[in-house]
C-alpha positions in Angstrom: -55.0 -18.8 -80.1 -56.3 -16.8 -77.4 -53.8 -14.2 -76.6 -53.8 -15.2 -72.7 -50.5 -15.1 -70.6 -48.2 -13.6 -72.5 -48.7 -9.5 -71.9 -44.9 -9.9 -70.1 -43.6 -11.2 -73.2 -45.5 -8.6 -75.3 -43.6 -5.8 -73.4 -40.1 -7.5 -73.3 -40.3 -7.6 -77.1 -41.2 -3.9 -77.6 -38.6 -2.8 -74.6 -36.1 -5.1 -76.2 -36.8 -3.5 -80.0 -37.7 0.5 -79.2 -36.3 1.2 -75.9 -33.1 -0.4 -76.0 -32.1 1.1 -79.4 -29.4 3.5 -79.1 -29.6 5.5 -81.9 -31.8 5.8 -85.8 -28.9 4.5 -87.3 -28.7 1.0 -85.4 -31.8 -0.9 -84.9 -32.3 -4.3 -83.0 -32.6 -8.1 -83.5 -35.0 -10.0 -81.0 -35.3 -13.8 -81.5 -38.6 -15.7 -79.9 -36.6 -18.8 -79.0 -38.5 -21.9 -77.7 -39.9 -25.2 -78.5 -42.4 -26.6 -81.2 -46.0 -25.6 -79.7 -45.0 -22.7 -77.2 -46.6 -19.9 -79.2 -43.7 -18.2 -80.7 -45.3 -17.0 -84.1 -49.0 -16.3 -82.5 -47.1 -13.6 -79.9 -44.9 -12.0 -82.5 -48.4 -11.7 -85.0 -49.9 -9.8 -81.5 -46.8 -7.9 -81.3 -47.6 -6.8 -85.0 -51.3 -6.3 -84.6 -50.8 -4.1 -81.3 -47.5 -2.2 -81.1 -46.9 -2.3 -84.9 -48.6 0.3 -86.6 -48.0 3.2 -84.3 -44.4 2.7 -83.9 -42.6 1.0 -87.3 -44.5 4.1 -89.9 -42.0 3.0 -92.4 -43.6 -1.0 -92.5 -44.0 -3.8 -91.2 -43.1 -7.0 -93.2 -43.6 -10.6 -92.4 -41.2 -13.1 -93.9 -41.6 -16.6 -93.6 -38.1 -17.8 -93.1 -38.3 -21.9 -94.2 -39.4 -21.6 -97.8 -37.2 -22.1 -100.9 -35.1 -19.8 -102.5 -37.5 -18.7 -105.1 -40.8 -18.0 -102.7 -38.4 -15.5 -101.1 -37.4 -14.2 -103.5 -40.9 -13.6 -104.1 -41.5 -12.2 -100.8 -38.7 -9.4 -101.2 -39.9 -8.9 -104.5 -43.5 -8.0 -102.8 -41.9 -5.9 -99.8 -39.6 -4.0 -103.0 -42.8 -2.9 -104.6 -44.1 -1.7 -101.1 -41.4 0.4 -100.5 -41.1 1.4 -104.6 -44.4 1.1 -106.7 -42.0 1.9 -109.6 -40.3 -1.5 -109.2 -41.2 -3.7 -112.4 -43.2 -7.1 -111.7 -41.7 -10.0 -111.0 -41.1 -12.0 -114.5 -40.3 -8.9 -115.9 -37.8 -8.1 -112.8 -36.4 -11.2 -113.6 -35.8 -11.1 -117.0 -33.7 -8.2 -116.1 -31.5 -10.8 -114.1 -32.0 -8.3 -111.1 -30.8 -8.8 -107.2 -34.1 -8.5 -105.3 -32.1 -8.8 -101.9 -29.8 -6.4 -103.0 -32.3 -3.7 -104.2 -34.7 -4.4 -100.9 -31.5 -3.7 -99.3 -30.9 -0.5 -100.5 -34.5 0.8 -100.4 -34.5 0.3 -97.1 -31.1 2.2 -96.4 -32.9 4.9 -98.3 -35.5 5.3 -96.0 -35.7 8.3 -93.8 -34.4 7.7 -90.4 -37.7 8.4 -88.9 -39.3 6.2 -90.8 -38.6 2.9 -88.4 -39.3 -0.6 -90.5 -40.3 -3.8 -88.4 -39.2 -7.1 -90.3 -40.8 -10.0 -88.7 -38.8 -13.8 -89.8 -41.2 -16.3 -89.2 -40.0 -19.8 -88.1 -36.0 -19.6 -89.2 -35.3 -23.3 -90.1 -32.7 -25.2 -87.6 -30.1 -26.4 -89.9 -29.9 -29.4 -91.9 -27.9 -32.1 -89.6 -24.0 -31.5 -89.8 -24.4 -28.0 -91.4 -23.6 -24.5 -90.7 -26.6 -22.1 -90.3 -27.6 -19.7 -92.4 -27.1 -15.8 -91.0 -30.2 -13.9 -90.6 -28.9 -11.2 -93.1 -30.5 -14.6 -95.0 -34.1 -13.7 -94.7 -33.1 -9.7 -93.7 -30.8 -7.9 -96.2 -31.0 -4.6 -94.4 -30.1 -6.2 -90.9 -29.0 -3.6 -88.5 -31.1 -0.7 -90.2 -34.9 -2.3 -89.7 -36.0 -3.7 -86.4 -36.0 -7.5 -86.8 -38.3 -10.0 -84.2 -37.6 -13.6 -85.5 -39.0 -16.4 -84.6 -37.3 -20.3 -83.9 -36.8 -23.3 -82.4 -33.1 -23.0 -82.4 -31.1 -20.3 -80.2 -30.3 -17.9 -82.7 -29.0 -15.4 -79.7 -26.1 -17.7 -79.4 -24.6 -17.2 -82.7 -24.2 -13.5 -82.1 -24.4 -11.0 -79.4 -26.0 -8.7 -81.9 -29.3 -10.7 -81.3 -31.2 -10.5 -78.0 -32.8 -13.6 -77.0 -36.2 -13.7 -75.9 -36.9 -17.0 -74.8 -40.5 -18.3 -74.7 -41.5 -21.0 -71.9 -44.8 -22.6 -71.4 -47.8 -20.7 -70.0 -48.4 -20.6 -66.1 -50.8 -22.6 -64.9 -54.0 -20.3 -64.2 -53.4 -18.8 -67.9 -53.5 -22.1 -69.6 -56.2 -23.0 -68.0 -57.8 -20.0 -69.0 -56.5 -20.6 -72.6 -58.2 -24.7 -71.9 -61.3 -23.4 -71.3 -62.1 -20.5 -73.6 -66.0 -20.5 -74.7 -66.3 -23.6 -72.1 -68.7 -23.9 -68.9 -66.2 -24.1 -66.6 -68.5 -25.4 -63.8 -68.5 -28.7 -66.0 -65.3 -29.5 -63.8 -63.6 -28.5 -60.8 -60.9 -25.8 -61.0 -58.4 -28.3 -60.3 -59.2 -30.7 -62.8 -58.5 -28.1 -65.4 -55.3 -27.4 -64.1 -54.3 -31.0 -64.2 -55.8 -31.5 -67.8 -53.5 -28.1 -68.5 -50.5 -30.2 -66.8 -50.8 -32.9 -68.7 -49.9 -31.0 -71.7 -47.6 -29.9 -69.8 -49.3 -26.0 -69.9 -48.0 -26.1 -73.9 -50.0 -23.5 -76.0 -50.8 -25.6 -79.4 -51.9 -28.1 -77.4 -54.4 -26.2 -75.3 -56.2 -24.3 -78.4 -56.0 -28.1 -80.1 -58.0 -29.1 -76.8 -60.4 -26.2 -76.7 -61.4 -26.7 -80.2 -62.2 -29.9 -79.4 -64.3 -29.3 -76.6 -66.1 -26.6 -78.2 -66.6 -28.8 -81.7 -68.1 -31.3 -79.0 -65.5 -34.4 -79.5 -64.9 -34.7 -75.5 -66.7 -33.6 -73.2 -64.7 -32.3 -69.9 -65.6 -35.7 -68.3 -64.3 -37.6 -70.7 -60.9 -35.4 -71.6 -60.2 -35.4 -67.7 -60.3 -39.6 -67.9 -57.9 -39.2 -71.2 -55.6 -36.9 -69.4 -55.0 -39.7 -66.3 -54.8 -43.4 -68.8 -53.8 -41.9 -72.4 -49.8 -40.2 -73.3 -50.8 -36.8 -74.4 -49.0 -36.9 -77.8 -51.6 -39.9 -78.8 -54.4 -38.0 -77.6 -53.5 -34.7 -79.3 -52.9 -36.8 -82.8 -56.1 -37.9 -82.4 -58.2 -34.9 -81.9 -56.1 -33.0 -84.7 -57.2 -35.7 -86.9 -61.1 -35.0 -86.0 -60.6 -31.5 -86.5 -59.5 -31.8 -90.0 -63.5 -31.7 -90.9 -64.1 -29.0 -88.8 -61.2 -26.4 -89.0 -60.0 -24.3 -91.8 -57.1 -25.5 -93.4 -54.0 -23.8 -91.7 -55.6 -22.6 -88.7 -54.5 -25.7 -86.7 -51.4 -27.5 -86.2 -50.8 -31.0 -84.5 -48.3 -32.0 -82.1 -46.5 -34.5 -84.7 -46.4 -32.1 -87.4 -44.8 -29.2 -85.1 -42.0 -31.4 -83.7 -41.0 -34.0 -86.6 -38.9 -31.6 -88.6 -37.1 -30.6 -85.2 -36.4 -34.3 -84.7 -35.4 -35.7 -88.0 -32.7 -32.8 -88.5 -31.1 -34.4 -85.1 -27.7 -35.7 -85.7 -27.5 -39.7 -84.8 -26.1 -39.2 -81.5 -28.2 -36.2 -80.6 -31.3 -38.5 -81.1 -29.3 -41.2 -79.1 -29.3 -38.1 -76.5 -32.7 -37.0 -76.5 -34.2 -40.6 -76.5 -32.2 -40.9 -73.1 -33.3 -37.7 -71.4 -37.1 -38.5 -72.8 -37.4 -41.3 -70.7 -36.5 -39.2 -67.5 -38.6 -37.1 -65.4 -40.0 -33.9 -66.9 -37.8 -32.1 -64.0 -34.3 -30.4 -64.3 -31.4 -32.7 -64.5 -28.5 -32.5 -63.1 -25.5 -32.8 -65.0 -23.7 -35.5 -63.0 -26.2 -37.5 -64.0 -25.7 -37.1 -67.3 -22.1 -38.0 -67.1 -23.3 -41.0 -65.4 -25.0 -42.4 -67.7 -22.1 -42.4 -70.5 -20.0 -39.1 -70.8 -19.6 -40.0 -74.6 -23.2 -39.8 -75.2 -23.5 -36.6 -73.6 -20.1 -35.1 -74.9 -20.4 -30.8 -74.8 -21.7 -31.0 -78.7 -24.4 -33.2 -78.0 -25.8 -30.9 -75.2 -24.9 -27.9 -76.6 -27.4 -29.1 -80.1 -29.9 -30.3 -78.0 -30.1 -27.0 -75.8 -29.9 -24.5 -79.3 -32.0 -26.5 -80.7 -34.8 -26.2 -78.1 -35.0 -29.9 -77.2 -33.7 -28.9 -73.6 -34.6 -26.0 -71.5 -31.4 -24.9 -69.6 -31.5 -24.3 -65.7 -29.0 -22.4 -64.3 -30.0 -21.8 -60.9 -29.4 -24.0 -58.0 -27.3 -25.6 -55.8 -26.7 -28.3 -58.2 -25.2 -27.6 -61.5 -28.3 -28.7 -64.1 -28.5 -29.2 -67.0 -32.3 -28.0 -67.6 -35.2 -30.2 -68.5 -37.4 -31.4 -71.5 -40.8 -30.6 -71.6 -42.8 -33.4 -71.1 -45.0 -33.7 -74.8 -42.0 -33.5 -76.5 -40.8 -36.2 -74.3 -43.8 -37.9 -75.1 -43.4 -37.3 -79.0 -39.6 -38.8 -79.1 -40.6 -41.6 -76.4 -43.3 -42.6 -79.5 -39.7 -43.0 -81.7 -37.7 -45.0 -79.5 -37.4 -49.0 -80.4 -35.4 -49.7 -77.4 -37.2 -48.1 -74.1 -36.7 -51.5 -72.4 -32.5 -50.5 -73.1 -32.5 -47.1 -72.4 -34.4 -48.2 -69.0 -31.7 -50.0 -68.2 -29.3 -47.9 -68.5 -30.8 -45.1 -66.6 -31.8 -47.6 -63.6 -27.8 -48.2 -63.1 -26.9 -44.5 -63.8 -29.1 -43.1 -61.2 -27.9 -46.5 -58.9 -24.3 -44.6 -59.5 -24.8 -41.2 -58.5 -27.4 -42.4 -55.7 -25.3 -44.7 -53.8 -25.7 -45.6 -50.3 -22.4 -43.8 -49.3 -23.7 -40.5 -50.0 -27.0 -40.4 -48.0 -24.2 -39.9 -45.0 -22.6 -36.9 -46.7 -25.0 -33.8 -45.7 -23.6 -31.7 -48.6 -24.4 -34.3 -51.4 -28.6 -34.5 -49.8 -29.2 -31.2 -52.6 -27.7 -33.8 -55.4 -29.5 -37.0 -54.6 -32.4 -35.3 -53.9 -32.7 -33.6 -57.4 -32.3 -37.4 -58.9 -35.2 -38.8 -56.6 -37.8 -37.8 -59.5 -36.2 -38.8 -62.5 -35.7 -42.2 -60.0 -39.5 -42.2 -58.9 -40.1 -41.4 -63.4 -38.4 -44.5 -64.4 -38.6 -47.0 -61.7 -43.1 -46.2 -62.7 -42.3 -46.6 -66.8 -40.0 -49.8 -65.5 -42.7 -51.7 -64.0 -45.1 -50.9 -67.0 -42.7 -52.5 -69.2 -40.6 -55.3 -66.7 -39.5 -57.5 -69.6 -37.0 -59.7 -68.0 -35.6 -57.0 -65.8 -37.7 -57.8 -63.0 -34.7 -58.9 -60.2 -33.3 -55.9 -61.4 -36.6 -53.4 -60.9 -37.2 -54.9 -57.8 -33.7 -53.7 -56.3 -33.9 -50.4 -57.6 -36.9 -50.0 -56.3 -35.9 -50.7 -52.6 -32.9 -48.5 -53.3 -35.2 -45.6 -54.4 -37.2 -46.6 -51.0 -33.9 -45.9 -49.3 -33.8 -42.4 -50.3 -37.4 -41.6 -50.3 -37.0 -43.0 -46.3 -34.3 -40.6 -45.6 -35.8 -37.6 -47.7 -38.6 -38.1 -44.7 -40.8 -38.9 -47.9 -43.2 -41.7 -45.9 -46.1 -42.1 -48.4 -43.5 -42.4 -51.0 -41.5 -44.6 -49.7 -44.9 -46.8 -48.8 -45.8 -46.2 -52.3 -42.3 -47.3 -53.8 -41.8 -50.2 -51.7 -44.7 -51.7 -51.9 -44.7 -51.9 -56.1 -41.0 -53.8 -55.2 -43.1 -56.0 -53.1 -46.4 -56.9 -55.2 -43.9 -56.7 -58.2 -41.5 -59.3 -56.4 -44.8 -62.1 -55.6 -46.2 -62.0 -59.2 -43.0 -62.3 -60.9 -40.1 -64.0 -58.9 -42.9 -66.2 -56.0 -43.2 -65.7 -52.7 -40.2 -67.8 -51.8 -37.8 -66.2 -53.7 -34.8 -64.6 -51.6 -35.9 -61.1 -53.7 -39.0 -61.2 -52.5 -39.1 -62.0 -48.8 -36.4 -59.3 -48.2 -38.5 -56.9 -50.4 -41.1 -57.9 -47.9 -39.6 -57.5 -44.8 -38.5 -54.3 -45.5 -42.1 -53.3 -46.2 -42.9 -54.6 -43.0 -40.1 -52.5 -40.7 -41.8 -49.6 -43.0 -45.0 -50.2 -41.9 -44.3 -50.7 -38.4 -42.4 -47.5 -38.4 -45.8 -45.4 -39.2 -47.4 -47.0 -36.6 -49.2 -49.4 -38.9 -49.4 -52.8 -37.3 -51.9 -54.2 -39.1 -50.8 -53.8 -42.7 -47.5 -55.3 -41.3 -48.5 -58.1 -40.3 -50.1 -59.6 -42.6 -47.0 -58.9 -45.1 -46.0 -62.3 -43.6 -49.6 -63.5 -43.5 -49.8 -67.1 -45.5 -53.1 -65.6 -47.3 -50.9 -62.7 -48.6 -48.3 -64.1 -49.9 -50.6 -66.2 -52.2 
């Protein structure tokens, strides 16, 4: 992967690991903390490449954390004979029945003081549903005395203050679509179209190089990967292009969407998936915590959100008006969306919490405008997946729609109220007739809209025999 975007995060690990050490004798811990596909391991292997050499002289060392006991025993092994060529080889060093944690250990505690040692901990599993986790000392048996940069999906920081937490978002825009369009003629599309390809991914950095390759191997061309990133979920797409690659790309250079963020999923506890299926469906927007205790308070107990925030499912917000809870970015949305068996359910019951926390008495309450307004995109998100997938909810659909028209009115929103409205409307003919109570009011209320924006024409012929058919 390109190394675009990230020269900010480069310099906050270094200051975090060399300038903010107090003394020789007590070294740092920085954690890369962030999702599946946000580029943790590629900027800690720059970090290595560029500030390594010249300021750890005493090593660095690379330790893939989520292997079995015996591969790293392997790897300390390896790092032992680094440090002390003397050390016997392995089958000999364990026929000896000898500690290679402890002896790495104490090798490094031997080193001169001016001799600083970088261990890197690739990818530190989350833990195993219901389970403590393991301490870094796991993967670092001379933590405190080397400078550690270690790399996860879960929030590591939070399970000691001796570990700084260096969270990695999603690139900017112009940088991802830099990253997008690498070795491409750019002048194939307009600027714009790149960005909204980029935002489609959802600016994620696995799935940008998994979209350059592709472009560069000749699978899409930009015309056709801009009509894919306005019909197709992004998740499909990506699955699909890692899966031509396989011919092309070494083995190892490239991994795809599904592969990153199964393991994350599958070590969810019951009701964390329960969780994270409910705040897939929503809007790829921060969320506000009210409305989590809307929809059921037991769902969304402090354990539930506290997993899904360490273990990178959930971004947290903390600034606002509103109190948020933070957001889920929207691929992996897409990726648990793919796992759900019962969208038409949790649609449901995120119509009638947002119907709770959005009612009509609030909208004459000037302090609770900040509130309802932060729901009016997760409202605007599922009323669109809603009438994609109307089932038998369509009575339903239709009068959240017009209540979501009451707010988008108010927010002095016109072309989305227009919008909203008139999908309660055309929704309202096809399914319930044009003589159903539903449906005519639906209708009228389109019609004082229409009027209201000086558009005559298109009011009349709401009513217009011809229309209604």
């Amino acid at each position: 992967m390109s190394f675009l975007g990230r020269a900010d995060d480069l310099w906050r690990i270094h200051f975090t690991l060399s300038t903010l050490r107090v003394d020789e004798a007590a070294a740092l811990t920085g954690a890369l903390e962030g999702g599946g596909g946000f580029g943790k391991t590629r900027l800690a292997l720059e970090y290595l490449h560029r500030l390594g050499p010249k300021n750890y002289p005493g090593g660095i060392f690379w330790v893939d954390a989520d292997v079995d006991s015996e591969r790293l025993e392997e790897r300390f092994h390896g790092i032992l004979r680094t440090i002390k060529p003397d050390t016997p080889e392995l089958h000999i060093f364990r026929e000896c029945k000898r500690d290679a944690a402890n002896e790495l250990g104490r090798a490094i505690h031997e080193l001169p003081p001016e001799e600083l040692v970088l261990f890197i901990i690739d990818n530190v599993p989350e833990p195993i549903a219901g389970s403590p986790p393991k301490p870094l000392r796991t993967w670092c048996p001379a933590l405190g005395k080397v400078a550690v940069l270690a790399t996860s999906r879960a929030r590591l920081s939070l399970g000691t203050e001796a570990v700084q937490a260096l969270v990695i978002n999603a690139l900017a825009p112009e940088p991802a679509a830099l990253l997008l369009t690498k070795d491409i003629n750019c002048q194939a599309l307009a600027a714009e179209d790149w960005r909204c390809i980029a935002n489609w991914v959802g600016c994620l950095p696995l799935a940008l190089e998994l979209l350059n390759r592709t472009l560069n191997a000749g699978g899409l061309s930009p015309a056709e990967l801009l009509a894919r990133a306005t019909t197709v979920n992004p998740v499909e797409e990506l699955d699909r292009q890692m899966e031509a690659l396989h011919g092309v790309v070494p083995v190892g250079q490239l991994r795809g969407i599904t592969e990153a963020l199964t393991t994350s999923y599958q070590r969810l506890l019951e009701a964390e998936k329960q969780g994270a299926h409910l705040i897939s469906q929503l809007a790829p927007d921060p969320i506000p915590i009210v409305l989590l205790t809307a929809i059921d308070p037991e769902i969304f107990s402090a354990t539930v959100r506290t997993a899904l925030v360490t273990r990178s499912f959930v971004t947290q917000i903390t600034d606002g008006v509103v109190h948020m809870f933070g957001c889920m970015h929207r691929v992996l949305a897409d990726f648990i969306r793919s796992k759900t068996r019962g969208a038409q359910d949790e649609l449901r019951v995120l119509r009638a919490a947002l119907t709770r926390v959005m009612n009509e008495n609030i909208l004459s309450d000037p302090t609770s405008r900040p509130l309802w307004e932060a729901c009016l995109p997760h409202a605007e998100w599922i009323l669109k997946s809603s009438v994609a997938n109307p089932n038998h909810d369509t009575e339903e659909i239709v009068r959240f729609a017009l209540h979501v028209g009451t707010f988008l009115r108010r927010a002095a929103r016109g072309g989305g109220a227009r919008q909203t409205e008139e999908i309660a409307v055309n929704l309202a003919v096809s399914s319930l007739g044009a003589e159903h109570p539903l449906t005519l009011e639906a209708q009228n209320r389109f019609a004082i809209l229409l009027r209201s924006q000086g558009d005559h024409a298109a009011a009349k012929k709401i009513h217009d025999p011809e229309h209604k058919k």
